[in-house]
Biopython code that builds the backbone (N, CA, C, O; Angstrom):
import numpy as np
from Bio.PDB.StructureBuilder import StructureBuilder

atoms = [
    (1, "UNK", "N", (197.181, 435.817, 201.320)),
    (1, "UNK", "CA", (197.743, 436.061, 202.635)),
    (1, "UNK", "C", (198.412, 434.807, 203.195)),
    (1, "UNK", "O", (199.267, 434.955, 204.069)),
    (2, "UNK", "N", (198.012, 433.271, 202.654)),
    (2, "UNK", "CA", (198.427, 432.512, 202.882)),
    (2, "UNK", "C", (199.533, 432.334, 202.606)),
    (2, "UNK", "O", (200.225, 431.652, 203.362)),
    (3, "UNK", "N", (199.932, 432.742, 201.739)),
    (3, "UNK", "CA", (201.291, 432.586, 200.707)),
    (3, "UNK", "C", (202.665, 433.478, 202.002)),
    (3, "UNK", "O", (203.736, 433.065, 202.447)),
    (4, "UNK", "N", (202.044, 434.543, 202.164)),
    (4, "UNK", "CA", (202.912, 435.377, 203.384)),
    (4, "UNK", "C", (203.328, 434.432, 204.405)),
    (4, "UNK", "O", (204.433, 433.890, 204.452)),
    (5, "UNK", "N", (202.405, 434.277, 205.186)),
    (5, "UNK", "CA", (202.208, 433.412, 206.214)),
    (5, "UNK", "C", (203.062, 432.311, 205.920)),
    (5, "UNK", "O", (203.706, 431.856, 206.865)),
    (6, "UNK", "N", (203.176, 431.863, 204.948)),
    (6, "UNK", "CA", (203.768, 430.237, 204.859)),
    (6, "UNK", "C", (205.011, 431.058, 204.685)),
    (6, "UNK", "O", (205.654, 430.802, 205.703)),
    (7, "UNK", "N", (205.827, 432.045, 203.842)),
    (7, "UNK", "CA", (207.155, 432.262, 204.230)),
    (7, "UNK", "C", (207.807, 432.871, 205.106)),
    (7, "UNK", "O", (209.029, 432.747, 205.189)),
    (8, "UNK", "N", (207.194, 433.533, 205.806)),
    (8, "UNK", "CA", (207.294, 434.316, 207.070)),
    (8, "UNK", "C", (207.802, 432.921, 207.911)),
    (8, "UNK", "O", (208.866, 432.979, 208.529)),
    (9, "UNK", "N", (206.926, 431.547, 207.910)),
    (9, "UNK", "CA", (207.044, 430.588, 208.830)),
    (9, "UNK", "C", (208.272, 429.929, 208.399)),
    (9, "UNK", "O", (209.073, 429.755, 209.318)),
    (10, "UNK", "N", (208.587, 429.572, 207.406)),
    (10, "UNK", "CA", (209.773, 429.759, 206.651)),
    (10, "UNK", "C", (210.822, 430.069, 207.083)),
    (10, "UNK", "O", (211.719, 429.364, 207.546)),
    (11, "UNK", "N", (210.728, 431.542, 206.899)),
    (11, "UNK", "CA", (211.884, 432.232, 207.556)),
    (11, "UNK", "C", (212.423, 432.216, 209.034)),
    (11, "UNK", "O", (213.556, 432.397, 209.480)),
    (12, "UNK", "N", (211.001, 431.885, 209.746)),
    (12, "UNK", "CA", (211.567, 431.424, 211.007)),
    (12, "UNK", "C", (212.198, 430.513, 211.283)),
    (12, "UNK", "O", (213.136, 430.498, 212.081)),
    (13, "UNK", "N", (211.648, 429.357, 210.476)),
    (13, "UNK", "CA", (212.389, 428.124, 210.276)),
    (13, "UNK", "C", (213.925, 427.602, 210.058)),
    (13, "UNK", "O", (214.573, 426.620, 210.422)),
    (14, "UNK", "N", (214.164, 428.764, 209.280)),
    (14, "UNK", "CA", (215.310, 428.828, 208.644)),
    (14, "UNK", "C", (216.386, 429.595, 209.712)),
    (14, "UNK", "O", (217.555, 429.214, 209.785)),
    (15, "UNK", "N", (215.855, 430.738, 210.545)),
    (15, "UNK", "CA", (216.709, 431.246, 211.375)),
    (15, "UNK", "C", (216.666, 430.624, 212.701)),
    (15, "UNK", "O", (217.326, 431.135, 213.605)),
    (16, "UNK", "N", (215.959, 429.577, 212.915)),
    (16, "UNK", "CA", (216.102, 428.325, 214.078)),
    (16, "UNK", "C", (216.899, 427.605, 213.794)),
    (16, "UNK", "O", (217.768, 427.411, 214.645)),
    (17, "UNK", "N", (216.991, 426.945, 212.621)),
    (17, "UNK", "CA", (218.170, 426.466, 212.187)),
    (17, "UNK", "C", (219.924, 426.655, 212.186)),
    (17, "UNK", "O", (220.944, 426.088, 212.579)),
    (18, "UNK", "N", (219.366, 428.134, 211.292)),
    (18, "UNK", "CA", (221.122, 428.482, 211.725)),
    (18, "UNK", "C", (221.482, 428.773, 212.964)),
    (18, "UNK", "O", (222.705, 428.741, 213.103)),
    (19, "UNK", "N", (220.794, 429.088, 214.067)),
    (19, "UNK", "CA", (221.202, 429.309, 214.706)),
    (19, "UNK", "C", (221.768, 428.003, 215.703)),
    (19, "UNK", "O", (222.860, 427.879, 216.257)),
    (20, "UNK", "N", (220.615, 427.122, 215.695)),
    (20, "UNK", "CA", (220.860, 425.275, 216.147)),
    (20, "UNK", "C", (222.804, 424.960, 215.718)),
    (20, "UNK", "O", (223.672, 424.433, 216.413)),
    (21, "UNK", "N", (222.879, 425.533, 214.355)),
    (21, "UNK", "CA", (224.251, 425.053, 213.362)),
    (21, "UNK", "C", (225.189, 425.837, 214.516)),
    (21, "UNK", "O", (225.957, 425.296, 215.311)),
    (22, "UNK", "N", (224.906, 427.245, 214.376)),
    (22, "UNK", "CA", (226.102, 428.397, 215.134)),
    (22, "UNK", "C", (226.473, 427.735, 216.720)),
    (22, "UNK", "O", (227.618, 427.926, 217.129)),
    (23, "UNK", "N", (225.495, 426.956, 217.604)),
    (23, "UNK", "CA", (225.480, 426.629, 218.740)),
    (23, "UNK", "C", (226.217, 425.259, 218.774)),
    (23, "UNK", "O", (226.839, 424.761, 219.713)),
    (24, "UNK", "N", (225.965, 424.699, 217.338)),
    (24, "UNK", "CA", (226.661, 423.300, 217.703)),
    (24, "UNK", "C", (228.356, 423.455, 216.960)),
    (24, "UNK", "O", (229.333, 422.786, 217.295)),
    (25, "UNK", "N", (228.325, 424.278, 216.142)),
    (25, "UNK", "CA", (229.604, 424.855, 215.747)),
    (25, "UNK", "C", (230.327, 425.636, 217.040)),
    (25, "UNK", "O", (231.495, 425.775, 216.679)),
    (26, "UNK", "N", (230.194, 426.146, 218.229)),
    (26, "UNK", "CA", (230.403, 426.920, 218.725)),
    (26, "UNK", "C", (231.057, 425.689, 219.857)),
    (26, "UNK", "O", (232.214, 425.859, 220.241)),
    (27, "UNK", "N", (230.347, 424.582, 220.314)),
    (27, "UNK", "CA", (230.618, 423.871, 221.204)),
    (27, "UNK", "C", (231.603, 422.827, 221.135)),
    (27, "UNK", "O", (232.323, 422.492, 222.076)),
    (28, "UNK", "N", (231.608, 422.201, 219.693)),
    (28, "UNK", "CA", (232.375, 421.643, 219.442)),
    (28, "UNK", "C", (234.009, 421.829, 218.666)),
    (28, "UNK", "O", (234.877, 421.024, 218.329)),
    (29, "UNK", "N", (233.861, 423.498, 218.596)),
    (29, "UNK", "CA", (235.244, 424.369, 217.378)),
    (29, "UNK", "C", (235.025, 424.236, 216.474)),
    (29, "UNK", "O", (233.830, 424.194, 216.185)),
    (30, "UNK", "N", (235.782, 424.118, 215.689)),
    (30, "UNK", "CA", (235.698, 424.554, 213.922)),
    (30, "UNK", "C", (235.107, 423.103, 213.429)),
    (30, "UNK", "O", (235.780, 422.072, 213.449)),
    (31, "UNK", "N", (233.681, 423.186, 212.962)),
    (31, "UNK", "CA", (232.923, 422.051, 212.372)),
    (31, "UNK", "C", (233.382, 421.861, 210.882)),
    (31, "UNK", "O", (233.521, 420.742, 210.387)),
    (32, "UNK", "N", (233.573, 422.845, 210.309)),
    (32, "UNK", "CA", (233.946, 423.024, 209.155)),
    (32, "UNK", "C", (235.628, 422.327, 208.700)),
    (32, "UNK", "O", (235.841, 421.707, 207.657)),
    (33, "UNK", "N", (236.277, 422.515, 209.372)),
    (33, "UNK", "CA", (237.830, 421.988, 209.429)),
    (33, "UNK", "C", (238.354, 421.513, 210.785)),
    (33, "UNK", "O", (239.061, 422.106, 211.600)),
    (34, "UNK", "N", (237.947, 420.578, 210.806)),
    (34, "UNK", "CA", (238.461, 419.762, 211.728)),
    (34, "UNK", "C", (239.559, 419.225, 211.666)),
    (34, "UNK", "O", (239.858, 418.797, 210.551)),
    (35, "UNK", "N", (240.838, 418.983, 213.086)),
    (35, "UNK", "CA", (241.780, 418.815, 212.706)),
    (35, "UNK", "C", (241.924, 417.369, 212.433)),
    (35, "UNK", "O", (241.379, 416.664, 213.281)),
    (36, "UNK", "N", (242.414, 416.852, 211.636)),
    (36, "UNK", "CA", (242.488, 415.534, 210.853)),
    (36, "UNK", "C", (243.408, 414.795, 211.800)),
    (36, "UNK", "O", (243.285, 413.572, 211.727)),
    (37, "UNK", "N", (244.292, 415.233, 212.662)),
    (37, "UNK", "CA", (245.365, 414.080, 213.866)),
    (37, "UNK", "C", (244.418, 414.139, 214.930)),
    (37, "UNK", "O", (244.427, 413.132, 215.637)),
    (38, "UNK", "N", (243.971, 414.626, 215.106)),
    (38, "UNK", "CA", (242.900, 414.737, 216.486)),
    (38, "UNK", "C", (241.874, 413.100, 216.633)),
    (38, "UNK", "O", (241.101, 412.650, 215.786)),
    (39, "UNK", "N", (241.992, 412.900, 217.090)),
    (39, "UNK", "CA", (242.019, 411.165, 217.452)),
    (39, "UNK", "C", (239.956, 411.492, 218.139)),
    (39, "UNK", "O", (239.668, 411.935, 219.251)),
    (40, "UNK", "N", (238.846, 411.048, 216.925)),
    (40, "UNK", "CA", (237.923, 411.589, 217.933)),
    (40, "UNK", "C", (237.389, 410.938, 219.190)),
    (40, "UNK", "O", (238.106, 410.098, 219.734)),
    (41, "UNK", "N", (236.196, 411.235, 219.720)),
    (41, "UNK", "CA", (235.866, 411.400, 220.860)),
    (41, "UNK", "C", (235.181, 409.823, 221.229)),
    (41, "UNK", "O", (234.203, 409.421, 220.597)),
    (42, "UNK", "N", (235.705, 409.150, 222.124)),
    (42, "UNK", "CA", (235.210, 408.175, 222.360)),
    (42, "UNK", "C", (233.699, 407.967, 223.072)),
    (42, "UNK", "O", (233.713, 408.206, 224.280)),
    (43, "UNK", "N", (232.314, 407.534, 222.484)),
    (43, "UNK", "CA", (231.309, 407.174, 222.471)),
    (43, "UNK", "C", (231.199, 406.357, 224.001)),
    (43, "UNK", "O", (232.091, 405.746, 224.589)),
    (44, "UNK", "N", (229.681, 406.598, 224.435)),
    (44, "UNK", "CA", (230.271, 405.576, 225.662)),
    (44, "UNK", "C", (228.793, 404.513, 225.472)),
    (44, "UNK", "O", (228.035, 404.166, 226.377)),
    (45, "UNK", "N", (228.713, 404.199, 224.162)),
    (45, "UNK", "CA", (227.868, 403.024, 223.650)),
    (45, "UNK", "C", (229.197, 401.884, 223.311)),
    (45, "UNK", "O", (230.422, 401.995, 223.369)),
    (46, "UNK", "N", (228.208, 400.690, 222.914)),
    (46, "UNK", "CA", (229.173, 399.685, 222.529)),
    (46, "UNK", "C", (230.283, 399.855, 221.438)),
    (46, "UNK", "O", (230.243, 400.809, 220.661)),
    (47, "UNK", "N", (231.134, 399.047, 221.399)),
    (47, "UNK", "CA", (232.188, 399.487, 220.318)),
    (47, "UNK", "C", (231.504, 398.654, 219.355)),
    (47, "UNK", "O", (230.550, 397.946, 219.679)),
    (48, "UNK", "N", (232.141, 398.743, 217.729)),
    (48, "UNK", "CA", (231.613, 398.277, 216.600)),
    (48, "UNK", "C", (231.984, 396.457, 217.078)),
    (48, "UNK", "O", (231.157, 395.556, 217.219)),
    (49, "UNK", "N", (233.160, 396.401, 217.204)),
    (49, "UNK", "CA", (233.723, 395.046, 217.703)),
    (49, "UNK", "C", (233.161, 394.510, 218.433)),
    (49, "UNK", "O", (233.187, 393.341, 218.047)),
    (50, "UNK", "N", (232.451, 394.585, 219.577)),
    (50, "UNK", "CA", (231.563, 393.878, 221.004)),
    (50, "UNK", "C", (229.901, 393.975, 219.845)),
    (50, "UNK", "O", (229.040, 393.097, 219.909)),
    (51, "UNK", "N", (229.825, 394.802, 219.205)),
    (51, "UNK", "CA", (228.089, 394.697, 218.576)),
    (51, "UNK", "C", (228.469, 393.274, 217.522)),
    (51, "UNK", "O", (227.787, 392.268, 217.718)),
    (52, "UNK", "N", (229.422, 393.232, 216.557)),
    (52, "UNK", "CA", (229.679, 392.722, 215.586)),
    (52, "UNK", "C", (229.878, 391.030, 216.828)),
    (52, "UNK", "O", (229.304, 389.946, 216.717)),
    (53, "UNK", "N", (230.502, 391.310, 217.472)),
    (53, "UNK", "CA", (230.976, 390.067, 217.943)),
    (53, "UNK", "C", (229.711, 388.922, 219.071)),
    (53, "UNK", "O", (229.777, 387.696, 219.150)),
    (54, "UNK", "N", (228.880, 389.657, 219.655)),
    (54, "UNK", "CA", (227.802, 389.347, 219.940)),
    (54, "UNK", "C", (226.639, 388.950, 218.657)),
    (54, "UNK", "O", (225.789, 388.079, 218.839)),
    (55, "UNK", "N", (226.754, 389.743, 217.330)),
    (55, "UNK", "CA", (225.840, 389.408, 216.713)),
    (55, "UNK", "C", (226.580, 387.611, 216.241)),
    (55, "UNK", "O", (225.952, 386.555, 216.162)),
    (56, "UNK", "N", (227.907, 387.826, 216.033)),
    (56, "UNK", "CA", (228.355, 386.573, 215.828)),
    (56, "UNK", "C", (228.360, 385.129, 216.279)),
    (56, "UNK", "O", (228.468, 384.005, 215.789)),
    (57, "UNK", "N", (228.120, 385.954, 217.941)),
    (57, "UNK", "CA", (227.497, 384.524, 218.912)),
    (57, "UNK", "C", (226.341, 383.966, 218.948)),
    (57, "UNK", "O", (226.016, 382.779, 218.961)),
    (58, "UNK", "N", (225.654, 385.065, 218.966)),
    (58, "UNK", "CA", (223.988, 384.631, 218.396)),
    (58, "UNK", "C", (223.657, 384.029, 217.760)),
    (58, "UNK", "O", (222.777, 383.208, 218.022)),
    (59, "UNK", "N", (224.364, 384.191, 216.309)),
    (59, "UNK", "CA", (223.826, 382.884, 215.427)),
    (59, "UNK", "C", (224.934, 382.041, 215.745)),
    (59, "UNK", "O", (224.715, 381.100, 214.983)),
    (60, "UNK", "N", (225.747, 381.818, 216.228)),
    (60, "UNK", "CA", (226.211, 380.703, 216.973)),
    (60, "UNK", "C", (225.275, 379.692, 217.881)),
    (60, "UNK", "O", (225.030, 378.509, 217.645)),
    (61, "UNK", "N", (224.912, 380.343, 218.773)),
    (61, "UNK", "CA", (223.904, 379.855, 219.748)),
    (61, "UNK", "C", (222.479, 378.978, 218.896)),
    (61, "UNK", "O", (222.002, 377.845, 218.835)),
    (62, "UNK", "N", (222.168, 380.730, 218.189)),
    (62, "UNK", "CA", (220.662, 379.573, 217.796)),
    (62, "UNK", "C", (221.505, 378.333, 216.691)),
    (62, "UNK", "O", (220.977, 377.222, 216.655)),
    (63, "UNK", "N", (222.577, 378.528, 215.971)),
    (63, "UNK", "CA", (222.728, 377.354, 215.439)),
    (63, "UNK", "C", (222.993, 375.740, 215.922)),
    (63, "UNK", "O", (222.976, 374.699, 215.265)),
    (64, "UNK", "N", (223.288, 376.049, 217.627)),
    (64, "UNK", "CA", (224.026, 374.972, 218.278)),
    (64, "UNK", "C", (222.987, 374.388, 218.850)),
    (64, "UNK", "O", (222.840, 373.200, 219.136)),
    (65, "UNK", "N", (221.839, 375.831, 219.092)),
    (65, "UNK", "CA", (220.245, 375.349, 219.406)),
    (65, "UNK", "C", (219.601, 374.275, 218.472)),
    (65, "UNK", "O", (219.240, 373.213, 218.979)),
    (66, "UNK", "N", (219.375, 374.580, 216.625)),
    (66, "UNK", "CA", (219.222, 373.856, 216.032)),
    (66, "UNK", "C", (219.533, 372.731, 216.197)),
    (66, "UNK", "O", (218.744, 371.786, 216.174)),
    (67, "UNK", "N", (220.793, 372.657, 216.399)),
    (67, "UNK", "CA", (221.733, 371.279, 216.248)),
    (67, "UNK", "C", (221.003, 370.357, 217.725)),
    (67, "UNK", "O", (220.523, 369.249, 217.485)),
    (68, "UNK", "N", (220.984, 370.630, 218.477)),
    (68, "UNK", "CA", (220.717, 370.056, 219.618)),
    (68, "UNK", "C", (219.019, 369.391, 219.274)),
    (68, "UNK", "O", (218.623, 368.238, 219.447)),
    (69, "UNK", "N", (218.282, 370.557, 218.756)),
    (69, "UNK", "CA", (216.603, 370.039, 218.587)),
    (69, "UNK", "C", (216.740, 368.794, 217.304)),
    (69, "UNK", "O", (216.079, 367.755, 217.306)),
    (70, "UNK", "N", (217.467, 369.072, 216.540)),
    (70, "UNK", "CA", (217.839, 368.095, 215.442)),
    (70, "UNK", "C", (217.955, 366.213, 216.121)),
    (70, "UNK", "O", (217.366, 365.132, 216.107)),
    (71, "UNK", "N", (219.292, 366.989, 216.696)),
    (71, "UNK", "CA", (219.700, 365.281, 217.748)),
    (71, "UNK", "C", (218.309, 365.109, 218.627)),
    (71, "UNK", "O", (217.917, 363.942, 218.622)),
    (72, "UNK", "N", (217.690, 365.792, 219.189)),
    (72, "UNK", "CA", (216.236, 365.076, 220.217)),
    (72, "UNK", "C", (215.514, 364.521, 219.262)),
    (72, "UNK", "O", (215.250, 363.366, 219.596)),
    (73, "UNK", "N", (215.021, 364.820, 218.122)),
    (73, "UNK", "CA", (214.435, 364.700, 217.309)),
    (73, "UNK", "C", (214.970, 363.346, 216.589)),
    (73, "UNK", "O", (214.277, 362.346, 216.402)),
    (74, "UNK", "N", (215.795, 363.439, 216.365)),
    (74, "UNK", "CA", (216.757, 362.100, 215.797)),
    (74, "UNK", "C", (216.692, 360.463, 216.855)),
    (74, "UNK", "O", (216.799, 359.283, 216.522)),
    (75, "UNK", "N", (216.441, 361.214, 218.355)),
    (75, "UNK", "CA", (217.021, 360.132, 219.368)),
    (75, "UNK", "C", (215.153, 359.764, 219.820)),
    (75, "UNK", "O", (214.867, 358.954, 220.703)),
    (76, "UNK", "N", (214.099, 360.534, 219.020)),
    (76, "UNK", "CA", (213.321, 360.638, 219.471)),
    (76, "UNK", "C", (212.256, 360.715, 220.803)),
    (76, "UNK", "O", (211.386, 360.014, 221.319)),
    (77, "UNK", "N", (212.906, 362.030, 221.009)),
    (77, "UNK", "CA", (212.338, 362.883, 221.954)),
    (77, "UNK", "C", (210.806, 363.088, 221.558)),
    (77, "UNK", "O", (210.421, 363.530, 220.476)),
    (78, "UNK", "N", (209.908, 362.645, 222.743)),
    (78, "UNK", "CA", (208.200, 363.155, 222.157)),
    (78, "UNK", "C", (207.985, 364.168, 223.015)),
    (78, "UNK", "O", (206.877, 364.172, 223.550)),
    (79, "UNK", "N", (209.014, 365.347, 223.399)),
    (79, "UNK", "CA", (208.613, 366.529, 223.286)),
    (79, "UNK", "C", (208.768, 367.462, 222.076)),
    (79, "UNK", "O", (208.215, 368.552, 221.931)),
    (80, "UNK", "N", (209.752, 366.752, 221.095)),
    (80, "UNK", "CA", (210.239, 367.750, 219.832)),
    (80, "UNK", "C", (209.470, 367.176, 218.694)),
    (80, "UNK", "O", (209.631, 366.048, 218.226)),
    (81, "UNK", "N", (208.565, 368.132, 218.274)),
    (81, "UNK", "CA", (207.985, 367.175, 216.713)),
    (81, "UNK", "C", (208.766, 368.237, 215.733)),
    (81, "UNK", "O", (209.507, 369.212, 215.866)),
    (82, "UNK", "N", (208.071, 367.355, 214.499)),
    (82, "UNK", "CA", (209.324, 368.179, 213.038)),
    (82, "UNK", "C", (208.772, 369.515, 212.729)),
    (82, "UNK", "O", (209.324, 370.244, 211.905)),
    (83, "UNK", "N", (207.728, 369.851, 213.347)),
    (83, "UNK", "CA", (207.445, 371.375, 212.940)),
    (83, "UNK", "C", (208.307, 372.156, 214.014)),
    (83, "UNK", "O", (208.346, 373.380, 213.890)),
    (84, "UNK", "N", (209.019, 371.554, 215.082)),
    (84, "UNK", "CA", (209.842, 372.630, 215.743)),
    (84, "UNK", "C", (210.940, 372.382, 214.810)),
    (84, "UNK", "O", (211.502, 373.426, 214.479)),
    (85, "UNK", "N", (211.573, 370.973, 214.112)),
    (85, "UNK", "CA", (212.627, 370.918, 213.979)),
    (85, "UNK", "C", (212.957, 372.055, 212.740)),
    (85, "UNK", "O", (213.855, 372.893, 212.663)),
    (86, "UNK", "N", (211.784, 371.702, 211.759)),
    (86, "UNK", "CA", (212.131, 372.859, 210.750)),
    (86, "UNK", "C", (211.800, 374.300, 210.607)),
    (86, "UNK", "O", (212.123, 374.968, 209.625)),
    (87, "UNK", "N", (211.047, 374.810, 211.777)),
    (87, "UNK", "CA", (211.586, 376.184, 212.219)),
    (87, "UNK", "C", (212.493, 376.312, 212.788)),
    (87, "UNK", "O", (212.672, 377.529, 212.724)),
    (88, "UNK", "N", (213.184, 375.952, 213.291)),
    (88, "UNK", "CA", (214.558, 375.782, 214.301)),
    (88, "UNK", "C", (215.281, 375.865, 212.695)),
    (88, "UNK", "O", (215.291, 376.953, 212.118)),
    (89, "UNK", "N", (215.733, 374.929, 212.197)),
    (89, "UNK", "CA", (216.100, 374.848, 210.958)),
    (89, "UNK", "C", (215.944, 376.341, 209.913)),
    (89, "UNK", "O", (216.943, 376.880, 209.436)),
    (90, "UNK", "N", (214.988, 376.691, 209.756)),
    (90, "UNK", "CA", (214.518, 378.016, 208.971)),
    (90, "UNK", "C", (215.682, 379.519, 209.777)),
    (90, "UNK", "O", (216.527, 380.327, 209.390)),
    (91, "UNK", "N", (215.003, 379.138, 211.009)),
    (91, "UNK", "CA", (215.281, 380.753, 212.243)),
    (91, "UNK", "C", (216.929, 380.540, 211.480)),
    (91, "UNK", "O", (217.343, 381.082, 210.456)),
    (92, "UNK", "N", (217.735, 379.435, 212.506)),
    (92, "UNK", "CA", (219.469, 379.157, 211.708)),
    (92, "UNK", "C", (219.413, 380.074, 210.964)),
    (92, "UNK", "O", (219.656, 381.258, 211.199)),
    (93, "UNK", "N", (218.956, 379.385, 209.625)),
    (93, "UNK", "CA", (219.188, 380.100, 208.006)),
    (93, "UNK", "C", (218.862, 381.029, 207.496)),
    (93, "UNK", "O", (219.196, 381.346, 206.355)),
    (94, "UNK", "N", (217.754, 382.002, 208.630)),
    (94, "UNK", "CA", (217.781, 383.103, 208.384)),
    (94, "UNK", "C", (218.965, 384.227, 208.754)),
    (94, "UNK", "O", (219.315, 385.206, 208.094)),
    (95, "UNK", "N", (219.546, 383.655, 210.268)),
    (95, "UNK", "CA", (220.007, 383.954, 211.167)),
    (95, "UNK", "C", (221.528, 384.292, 210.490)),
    (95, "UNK", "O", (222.066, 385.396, 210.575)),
    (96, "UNK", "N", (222.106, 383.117, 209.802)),
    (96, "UNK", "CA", (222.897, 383.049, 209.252)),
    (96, "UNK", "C", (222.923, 383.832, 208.013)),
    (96, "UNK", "O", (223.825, 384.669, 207.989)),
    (97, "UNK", "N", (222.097, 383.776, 206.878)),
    (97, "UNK", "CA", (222.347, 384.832, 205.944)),
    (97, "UNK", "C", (222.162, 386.142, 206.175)),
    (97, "UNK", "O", (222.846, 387.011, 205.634)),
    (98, "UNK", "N", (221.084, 386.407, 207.117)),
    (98, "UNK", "CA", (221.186, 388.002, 207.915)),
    (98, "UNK", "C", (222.725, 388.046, 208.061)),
    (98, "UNK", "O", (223.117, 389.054, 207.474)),
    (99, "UNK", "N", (223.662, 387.426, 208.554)),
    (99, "UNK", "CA", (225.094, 387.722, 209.501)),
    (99, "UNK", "C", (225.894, 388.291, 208.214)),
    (99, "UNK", "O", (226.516, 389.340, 208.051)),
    (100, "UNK", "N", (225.544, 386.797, 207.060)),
    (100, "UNK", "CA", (226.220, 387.072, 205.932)),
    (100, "UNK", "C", (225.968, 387.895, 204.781)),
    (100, "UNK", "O", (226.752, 387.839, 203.833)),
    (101, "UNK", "N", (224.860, 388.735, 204.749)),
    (101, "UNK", "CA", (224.681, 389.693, 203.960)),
    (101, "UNK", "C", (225.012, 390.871, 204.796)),
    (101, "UNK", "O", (224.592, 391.887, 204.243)),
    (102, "UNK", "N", (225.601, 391.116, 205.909)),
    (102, "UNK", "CA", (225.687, 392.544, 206.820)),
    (102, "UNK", "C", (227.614, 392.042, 206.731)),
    (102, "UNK", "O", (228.377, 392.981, 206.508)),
    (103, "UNK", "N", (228.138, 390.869, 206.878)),
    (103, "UNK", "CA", (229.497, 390.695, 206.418)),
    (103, "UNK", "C", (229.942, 391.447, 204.974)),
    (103, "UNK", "O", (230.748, 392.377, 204.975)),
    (104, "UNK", "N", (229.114, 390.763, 203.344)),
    (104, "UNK", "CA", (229.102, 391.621, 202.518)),
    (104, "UNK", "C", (229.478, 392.641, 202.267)),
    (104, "UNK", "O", (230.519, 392.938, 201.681)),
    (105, "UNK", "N", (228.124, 393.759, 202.963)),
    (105, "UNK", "CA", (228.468, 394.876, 203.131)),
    (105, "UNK", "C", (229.768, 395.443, 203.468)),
    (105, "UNK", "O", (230.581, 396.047, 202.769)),
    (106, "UNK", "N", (229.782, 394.994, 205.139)),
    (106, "UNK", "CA", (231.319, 395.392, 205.281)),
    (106, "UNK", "C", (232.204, 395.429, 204.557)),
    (106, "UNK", "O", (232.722, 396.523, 204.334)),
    (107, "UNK", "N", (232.674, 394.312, 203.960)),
    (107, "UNK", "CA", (234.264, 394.286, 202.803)),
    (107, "UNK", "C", (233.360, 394.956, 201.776)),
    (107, "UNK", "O", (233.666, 396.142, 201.892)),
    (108, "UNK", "N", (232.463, 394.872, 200.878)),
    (108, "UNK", "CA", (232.120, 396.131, 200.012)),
    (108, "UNK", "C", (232.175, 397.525, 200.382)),
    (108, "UNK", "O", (232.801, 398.252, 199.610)),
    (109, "UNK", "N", (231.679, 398.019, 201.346)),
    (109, "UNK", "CA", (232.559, 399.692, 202.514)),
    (109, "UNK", "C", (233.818, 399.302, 202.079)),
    (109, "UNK", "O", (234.412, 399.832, 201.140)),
    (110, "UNK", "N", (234.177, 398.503, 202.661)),
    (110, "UNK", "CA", (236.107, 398.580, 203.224)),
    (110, "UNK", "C", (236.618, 398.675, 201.706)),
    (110, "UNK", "O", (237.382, 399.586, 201.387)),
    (111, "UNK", "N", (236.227, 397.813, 200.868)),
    (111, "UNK", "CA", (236.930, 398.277, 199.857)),
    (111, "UNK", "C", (236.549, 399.659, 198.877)),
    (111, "UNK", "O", (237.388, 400.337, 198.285)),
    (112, "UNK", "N", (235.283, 399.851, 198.872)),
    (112, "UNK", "CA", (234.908, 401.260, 198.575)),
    (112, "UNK", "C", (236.088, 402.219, 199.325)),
    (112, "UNK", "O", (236.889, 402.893, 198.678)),
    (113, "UNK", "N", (236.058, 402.169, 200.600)),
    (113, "UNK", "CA", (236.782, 403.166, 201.488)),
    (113, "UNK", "C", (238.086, 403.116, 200.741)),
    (113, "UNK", "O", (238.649, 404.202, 200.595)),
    (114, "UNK", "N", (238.751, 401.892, 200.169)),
    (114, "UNK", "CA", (239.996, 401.830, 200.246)),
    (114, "UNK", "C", (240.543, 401.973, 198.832)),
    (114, "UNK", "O", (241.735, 401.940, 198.524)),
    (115, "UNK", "N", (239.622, 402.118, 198.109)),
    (115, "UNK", "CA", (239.621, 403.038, 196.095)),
    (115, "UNK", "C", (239.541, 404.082, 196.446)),
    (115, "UNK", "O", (239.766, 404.730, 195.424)),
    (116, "UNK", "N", (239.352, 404.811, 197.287)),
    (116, "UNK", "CA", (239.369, 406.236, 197.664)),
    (116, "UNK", "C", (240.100, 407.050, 197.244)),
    (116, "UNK", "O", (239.009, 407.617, 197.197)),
    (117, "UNK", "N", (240.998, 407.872, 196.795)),
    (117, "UNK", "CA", (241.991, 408.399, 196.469)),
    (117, "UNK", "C", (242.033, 409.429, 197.831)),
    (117, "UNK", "O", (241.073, 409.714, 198.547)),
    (118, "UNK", "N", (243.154, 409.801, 197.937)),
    (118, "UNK", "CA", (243.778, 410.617, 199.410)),
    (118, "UNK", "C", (243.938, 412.281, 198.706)),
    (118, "UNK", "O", (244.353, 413.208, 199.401)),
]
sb = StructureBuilder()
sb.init_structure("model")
sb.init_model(0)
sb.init_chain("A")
sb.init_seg("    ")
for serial, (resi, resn, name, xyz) in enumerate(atoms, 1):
    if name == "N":
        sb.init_residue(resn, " ", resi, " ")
    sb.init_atom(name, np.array(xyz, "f"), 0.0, 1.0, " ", f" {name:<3s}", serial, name[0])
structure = sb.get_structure()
């Protein structure tokens, strides 16, 4: 009887679904063929450019941060000892290859995208 039960639930499952599809097909027009000049719908989150370009300042910042704890440290400052300097140092270089392995990616997409055939 279990066996029923589990496709019966199933089947409900399945006709919640299509119907979720028919409602969001219905609101937005033809999901299936969309017209390809139709310019889409502008998002009202950040653009890719303002996310990308903030992540770019960031490790800007903590790097200029580094740089600065480096020079106190150098001019000897006895608020900065070398265990800040070389986490300061570490955070950077994480900071930085995080930026540069998500750069990577990008031109690997872009050129994937762009072997594409039309």
């Amino acid at each position: 009887m279990t066996g029923r039960t589990d496709v019966n639930s199933l089947l409900l499952e399945m006709r919640a679904m299509k119907l979720q599809s028919q409602a969001f097909g219905g609101l937005n027009g033809d999901v299936a063929h969309p017209n390809p000049l139709q310019r889409p719908q502008q998002s009202n989150g950040p653009s890719f450019t303002d996310v990308m370009s903030q992540a770019v300042n960031k490790v800007n910042d903590v790097q200029h941060a580094t740089g600065d704890i480096h020079k106190a440290y150098l001019h000897g400052d006895p608020n900065v000892d070398v265990t800040d300097v070389m986490i300061a140092s570490q955070k950077a270089g994480i900071a930085f290859q995080s930026l540069l392995q998500v750069r990577n990616k990008l031109v690997e997409s872009y050129r994937e995208i762009m072997s594409m055939p039309l």
